[in-house]
Structures are given as C-alpha cells and as structure tokens.
N, C-alpha and C positions, 0 to 999 in steps of 0.2 A: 458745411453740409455737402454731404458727396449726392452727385449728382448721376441718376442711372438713366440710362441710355439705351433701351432694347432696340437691338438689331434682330427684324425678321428675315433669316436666308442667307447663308453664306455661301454664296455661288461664288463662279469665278471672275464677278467685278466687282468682288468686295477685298481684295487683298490689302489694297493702296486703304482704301477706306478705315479696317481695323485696326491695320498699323497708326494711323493718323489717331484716330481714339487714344491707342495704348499706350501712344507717347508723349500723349497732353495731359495724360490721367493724375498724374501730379500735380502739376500745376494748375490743372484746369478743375481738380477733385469731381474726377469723372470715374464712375463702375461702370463697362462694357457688360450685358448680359446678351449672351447670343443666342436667338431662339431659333433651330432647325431641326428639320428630320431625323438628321444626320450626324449630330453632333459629334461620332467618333469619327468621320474625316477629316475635322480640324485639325491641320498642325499643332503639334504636341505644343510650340512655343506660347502657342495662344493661348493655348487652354491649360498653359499650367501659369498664366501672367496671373500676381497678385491682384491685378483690378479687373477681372474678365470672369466671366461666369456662362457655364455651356449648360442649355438645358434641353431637352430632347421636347421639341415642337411641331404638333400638328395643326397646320392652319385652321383645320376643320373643324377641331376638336375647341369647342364652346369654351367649354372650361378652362383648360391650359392657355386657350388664345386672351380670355376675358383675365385671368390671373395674371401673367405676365403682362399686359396691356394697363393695368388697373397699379403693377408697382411700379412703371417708369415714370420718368420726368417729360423725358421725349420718345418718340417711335422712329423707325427708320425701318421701312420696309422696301428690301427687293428681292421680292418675290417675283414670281410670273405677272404680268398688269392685271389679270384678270381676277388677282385675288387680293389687290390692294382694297378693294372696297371694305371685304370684315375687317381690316383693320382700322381703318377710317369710322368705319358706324361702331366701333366700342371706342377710338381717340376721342368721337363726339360724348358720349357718354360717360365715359370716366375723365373727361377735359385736358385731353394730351396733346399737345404738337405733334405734327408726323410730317414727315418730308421722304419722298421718292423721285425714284429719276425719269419715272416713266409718263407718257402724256397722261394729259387729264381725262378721265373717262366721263361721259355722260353721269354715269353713276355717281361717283365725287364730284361734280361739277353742283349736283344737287342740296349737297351737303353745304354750300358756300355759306347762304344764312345764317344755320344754325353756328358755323366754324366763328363766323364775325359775332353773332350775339354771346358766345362763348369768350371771345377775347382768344382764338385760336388762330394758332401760323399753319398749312395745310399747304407746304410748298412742291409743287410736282417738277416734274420737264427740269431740273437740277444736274442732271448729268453730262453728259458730253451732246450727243446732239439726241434728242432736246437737254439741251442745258447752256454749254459752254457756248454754240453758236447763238442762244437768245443775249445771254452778256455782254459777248465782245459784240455784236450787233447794235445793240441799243448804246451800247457806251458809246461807238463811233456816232451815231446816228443821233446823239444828244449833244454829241459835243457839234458835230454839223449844223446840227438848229440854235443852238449856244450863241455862232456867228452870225446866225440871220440867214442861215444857208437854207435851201428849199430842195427835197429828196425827190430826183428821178428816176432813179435806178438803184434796186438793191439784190446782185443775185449770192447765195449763199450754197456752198457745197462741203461734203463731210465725205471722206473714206477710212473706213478699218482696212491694211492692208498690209503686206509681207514688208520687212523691212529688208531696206538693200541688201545687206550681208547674207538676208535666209531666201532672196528671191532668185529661185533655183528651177523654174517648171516654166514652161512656154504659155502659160497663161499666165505670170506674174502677180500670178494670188493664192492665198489660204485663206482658210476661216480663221478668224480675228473674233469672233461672237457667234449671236446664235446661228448656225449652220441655215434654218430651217427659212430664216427673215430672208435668206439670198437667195435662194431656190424660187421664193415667192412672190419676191421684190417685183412693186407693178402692178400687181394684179390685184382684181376688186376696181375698176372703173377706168377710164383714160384719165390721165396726165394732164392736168389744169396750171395754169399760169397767163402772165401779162406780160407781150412784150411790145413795147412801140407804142404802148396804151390799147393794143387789140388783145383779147380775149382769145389763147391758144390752148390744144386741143390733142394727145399724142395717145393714140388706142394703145392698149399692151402690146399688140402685135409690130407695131412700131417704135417701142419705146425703143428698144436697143439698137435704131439705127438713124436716131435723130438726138446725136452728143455735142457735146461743147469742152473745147481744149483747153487745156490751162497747163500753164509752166509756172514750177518753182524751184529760184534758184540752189540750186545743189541739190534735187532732188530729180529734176528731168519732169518729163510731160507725163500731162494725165489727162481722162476725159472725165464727161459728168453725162449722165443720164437723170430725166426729170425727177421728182419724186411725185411723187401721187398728185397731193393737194399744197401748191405755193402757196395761195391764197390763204391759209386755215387763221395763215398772222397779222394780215393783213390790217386789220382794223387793233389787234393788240400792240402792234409796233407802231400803231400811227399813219401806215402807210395807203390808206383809201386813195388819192390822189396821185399814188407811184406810176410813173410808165412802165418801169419793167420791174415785174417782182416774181425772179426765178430761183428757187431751190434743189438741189441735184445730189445726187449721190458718184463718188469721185474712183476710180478706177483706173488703171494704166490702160494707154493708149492700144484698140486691138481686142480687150475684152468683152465688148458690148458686143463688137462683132459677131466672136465667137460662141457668145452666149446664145445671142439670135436664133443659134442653129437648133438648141435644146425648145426655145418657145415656138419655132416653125417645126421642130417634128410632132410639142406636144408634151415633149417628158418632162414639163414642170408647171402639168396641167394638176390640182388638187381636186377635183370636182368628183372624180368618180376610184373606185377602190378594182385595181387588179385580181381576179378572184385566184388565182395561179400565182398568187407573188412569192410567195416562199419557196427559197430554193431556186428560185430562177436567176439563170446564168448571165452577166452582165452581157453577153450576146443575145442574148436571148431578150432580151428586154430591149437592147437597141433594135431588135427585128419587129418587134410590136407594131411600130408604129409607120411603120416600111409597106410598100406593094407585095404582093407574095411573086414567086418566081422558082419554076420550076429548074432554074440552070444558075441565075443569079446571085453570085454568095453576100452576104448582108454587105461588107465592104461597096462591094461595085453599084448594090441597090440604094445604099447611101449618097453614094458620090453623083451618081446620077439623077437621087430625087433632089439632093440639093447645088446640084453642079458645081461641084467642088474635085481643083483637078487632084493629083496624084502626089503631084510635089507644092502644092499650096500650105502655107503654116497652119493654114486651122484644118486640117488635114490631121498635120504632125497633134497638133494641140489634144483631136478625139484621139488618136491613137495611144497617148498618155496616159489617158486616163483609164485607158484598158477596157474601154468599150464592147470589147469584141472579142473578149476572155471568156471564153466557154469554159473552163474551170470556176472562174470567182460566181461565186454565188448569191445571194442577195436572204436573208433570215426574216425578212420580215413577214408578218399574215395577214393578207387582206391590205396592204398598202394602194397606197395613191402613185401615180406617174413621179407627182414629185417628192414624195418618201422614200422611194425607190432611188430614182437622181440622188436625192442628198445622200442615199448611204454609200452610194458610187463613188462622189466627189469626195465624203469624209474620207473614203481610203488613199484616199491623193494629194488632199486639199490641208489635211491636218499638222499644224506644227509638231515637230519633232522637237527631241531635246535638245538645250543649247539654243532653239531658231528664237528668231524675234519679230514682235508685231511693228507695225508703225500707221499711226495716226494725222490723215493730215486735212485741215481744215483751209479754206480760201473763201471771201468774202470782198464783193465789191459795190461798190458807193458811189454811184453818180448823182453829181448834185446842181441847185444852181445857185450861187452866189455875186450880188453886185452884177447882176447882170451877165455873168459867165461862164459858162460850166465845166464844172470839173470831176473828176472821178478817182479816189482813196484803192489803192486793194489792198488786202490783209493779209495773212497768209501762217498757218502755226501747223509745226510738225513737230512729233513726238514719237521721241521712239522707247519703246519697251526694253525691259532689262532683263527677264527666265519669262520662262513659261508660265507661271504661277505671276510673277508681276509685271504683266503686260502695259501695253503704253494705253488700250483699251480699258483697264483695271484702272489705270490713275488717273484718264480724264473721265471717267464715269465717278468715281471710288471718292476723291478728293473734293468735287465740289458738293458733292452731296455732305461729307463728313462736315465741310467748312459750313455751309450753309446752317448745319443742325448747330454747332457750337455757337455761331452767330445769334441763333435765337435763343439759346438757352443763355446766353450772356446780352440778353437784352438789345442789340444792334441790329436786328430784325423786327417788329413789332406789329407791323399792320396784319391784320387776321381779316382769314379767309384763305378761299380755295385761288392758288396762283400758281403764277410762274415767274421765275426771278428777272423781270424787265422794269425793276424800278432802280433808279440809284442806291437805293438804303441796300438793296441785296446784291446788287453785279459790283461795286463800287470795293467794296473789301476781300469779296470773293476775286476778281481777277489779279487784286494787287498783292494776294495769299499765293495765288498760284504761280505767279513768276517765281517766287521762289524755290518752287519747285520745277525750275524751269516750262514752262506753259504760258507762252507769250507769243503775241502777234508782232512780227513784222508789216510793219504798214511803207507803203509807197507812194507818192502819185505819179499817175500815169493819162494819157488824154484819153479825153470822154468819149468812153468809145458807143452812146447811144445815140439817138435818133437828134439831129442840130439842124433845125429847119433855116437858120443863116447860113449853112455850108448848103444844104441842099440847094438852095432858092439864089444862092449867089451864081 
C-alpha cells in the first residue's frame, strides 16, 4: 500500500527534504503530494517524478486545505510557524501525524491531549536548530548520565553563515535563511541565561557587545551572542539543577561589533513605520537617525555620533554596504527602520551563483563524575553544495524528512505534541544523518566552569 505523504510549502529548506522522499519512494512505497501557492516554481524534475504530485494550495482556503489534509497518511508542514496551527486542528480531525521544524506554539501546545488520545505523533522543533541541536544534546547528555555523570554545564550555539570559498565582504556574512529573523535578532526582552548558578540578564542594547569565542578546528574563530530565552529547555532536557545553561547564536569574530552600530543608531528598530520610505535614498535613510547640521555631510555626522575613526574597519564595513549611496533607493511603502535595513543588506548580503552556505554547530558539556569534573565539546560543520541546495536546506530538510518516515514505519510511536529529545527519535535520526555527512566531532577538554577546589586551594 503506497503511502502519501502531503508536504505543505516548498520554500527554500525543503530541497534536501523532497529529494529524500523521491528517492525512498520505491522502496519505501511513498507518493509525495506537494501542496503550494505556487506550484509552477517547482523544478520541472520534481514535478514531472512518477511518485510526486503538485497541487495549487491555499492555506487559507477551507476546502483545499481540509481535502488534501483528509487524503494523506502523514503531513509535513513548512509553512511560515504562524500558520502551522490550521494544519494541526484538521491532522486532529481527520487523525494524521504531522511534523514541523518549527518551535511549538502555545496554539499546538494545546492540542497535546487530544494528539495522545488520538494515538497521534505531532513532532515540532525537528530541524536544524530547533532540531538537530535537541539530538546531539540529549544524546551526549544521556550517555553522561548512563555513567552516573551529574551535568554542570551545557552551553549550545548554531550559525547560518558564508562558507570559506564564498566569504568575500568585510563582514563575513550573508543571508543563509530568512533575511528578516537577523535584522531582528534580540529583540522582544533581554537575554536570560545561568551562569555559575547566578541568574543573567543582557538588554538588547547590549546584546551585541557581550560574546563568547569559540574555535573550530579548520574553520578558525567565531563568536556567539545570547539568544533570547536559554532557559525555555531547561526543565525538557532535564537540566533544573545546571550551573551554567547558555545558548547563543554563532558569527565570525567582529560582527556583533559591527552590528551594534545599526541597534545604537536605531535602524533595526520595528516598532514604528517611516511615512517617507519609498524611494528613499540609502543616504537618506542613514541620515534619519543622525543630528541635523547645517555644514556636516552624513559621513562625518556618523563618524562622530559613533566615534568611529576614518581608517577603522567598521568604517570600511558601512562603507560597503553603500550606505551613503544617494542613487540606491529603497521601494518599500510605509516600512519600518528595520525593513528598510533588511532591504539594504539584501543588496549586499545575498548569495550569488556558484556561492555557498555553511552551517556550524558547537556544544559544550561540563559535568561531574566520580568525584571530578570534566567537560565534552562537540562541534559539526556543513557545508552547502548550489544555491538551491544549501547546507541550511539539508540540516533543516533531512531530519524533518527522517523523522516523518520513522513514524510512518512505526519506530516513532509515542503521541502527542513534542520535540525529538527521547531516544526512540534522536537515536536513528543522527545515526541516518552521518551518512549524509552531519556528524559531531567530540573532544575532551578541562572543565572550564566554576571548581570551588581550585578556587579555595
């Protein structure tokens, strides 16, 4: 009996994904049916494969959504997060699995009861991070307790970022995903985490000058800026008891810096709407948010409100991005500071053809064991292969595909609304993806957290 499989959304982290479908579809007696907007953007190859089905989908629309939803076996929705919910309230209803990569929303969060008395799998946070970082997390950190080990330390960091060959701009980055999440990155509360067992505390306005360095070998250094909320997994990973539990987002050494400079003028402020923004001149927009001056040309008004000299590199860095180009123009109507920004940086920041993404992950584990402590690091990098199949596409794309197949072949089964931090789900999903190359280098290294016998000696 063939087994359908509706995919909601064929954006660009579903390449690696489809492929994995189409090439199990044999063996595995799987029919792809892809439901989108857009369905004649598919590559021709997909939508001419004997096991693939393209049908023209509006998430909004009742009927098509409730139709196609009502013939699958499983759902697979990546969609925008905000709209995974109608798929979820009709999977409950017509009694379908669904699995996404996206966190869990209050909304679906709701749904858990009904997903368990249904005998339903409702797997979220499946993709790279949230996904790939809960797995190799919990794998370490089960096998640590395995030996009678006791967890002090866990901090975990993720970046989407240029890969060596295409890292070409004095900021050492492009967009890898959605442009809009970086622009915005931070904001909505300060920066919450544990370190030393103290309760820390980092406002938006300082997040971008309070990082953490990390090297990996054959890739060089990088930093980490917090992420919002460390804590959110606290009690899911088991870790109430942690001294330090920090999560960060991972960037080349320089850019937080640089970034600073955009959340100290203001331009990746979303709160209020430009009534002038269309057509306004990428000079004209860095003058916004400047003193006015009747002698002063925006250059020297910048340089001096942020005292940055003449020959400093983040000098060089605005000046790339063409800031202060009275020709380029900005199309948008009624935007925000930071809509505006993003459309600047897209003209900068965007991979070209031939460039390629690279993904890299780092995770550390301090623990105590037998009396001693010790600390594990991790460390996985990925790099992308075209533009179309980025290393972003296949650590999103793959474990999502792996996870759905697991449950429709029964090595998944607990129901309810989750996330994959049990053995039944991290347990075949990461021993799937090594083969696809997607594997963690581990180390040990000394404990480098808080040892009150070195201090007190």
């Amino acid at each position: 009996m063939v087994r359908n499989i509706l995919l909601l959304g064929a954006g660009k982290s579903t390449s690696y994904l489809i492929d994995y479908f189409l090439e199990k579809s044999a063996a595995e007696k799987l029919h792809l049916t892809i439901g989108d907007l857009n369905p004649e953007n598919i590559p021709s190859k997909i939508a001419t494969h004997p096991q693939c089905t393209l049908i023209p989908l509006d998430i909004f629309n009742d009927v098509e959504r409730k139709d196609a939803i009502s013939k699958a076996s499983i759902v697979v929705s990546m969609l925008p997060p905000r709209l995974h919910i109608m798929a979820a309230e009709d999977c409950i209803a017509f009694k379908k699995h669904l699995v996404t990569a996206s966190y869990i929303s209050d909304a679906i969060k709701k749904l858990d009861d009904q997903a368990k008395q249904a005998g339903l799998v409702f797997m979220n946070e499946v993709g790279l991070d949230p996904g790939i970082d809960h797995m190799s997390a919990m794998e370490v950190i089960d096998r640590i307790r395995a030996k009678g080990g006791k967890m002090l330390l866990f901090e975990s960091f993720t970046g989407g970022l240029v890969a060596p060959e295409s890292d070409d701009n004095l900021w050492n980055y492009k967009f890898t995903w959605n442009p809009r999440n970086v622009v915005i990155a931070g904001q909505g509360g300060a920066a919450k985490f544990i370190q030393e067992g103290t309760y820390k505390y980092i406002p938006y306005h300082r997040l971008f000058r309070r990082t953490e360095f990390l090297d990996v070998e054959g890739y060089g250094s990088f930093e980490a800026y917090a992420n919002r909320d460390s804590l959110k997994y606290r009690e899911a990973y088991g870790l109430q008891d942690v001294l330090t539990l920090y999560r960060g987002t991972m960037r080349r050494v320089g850019f937080s810096k640089a970034w600073n400079i955009f959340v100290q003028l203001g331009m990746t402020d979303d709160n209020y709407v430009v009534e002038n923004s269309e057509g306004m001149s990428y000079r004209d927009f860095t003058n916004l948010f400047l003193p006015y001056s009747l002698t002063d040309s925006v250059e020297l008004k910048l340089r001096h409100y942020l005292k940055i000299d003449q020959d400093d590199i983040f000098w060089g860095k605005l000046m790339e991005l063409d800031l202060f180009n009275p020709n380029k123009t900005i199309p948008l109507k009624a935007a925000t500071p930071a809509q505006m920004l993003q459309y600047i940086l897209e003209d900068s920041w965007t991979l070209k053809d031939g460039e390629k993404d690279m993904i890299v992950m780092y995770h550390k584990f301090g623990y105590e064991l037998e009396g001693k402590r010790k600390q594990i690091d991790a460390n996985m990098v990925v790099l992308g292969e075209s533009q179309s199949h980025t290393a972003m596409a296949k650590t999103v794309g793959l474990p999502v595909a792996m996870a759905t197949l697991n449950i429709l072949n029964g090595k998944i089964t607990t129901p309810g609304v989750q996330i994959p931090i049990s053995k039944e789900v991290y347990a075949p999903i990461l021993s799937e993806l090594k083969s696809y190359q997607i594997n963690f280098n581990e180390f040990e290294v000394p404990y480098l957290g808080y040892n009150p016998d070195v201090v007190n000696s």
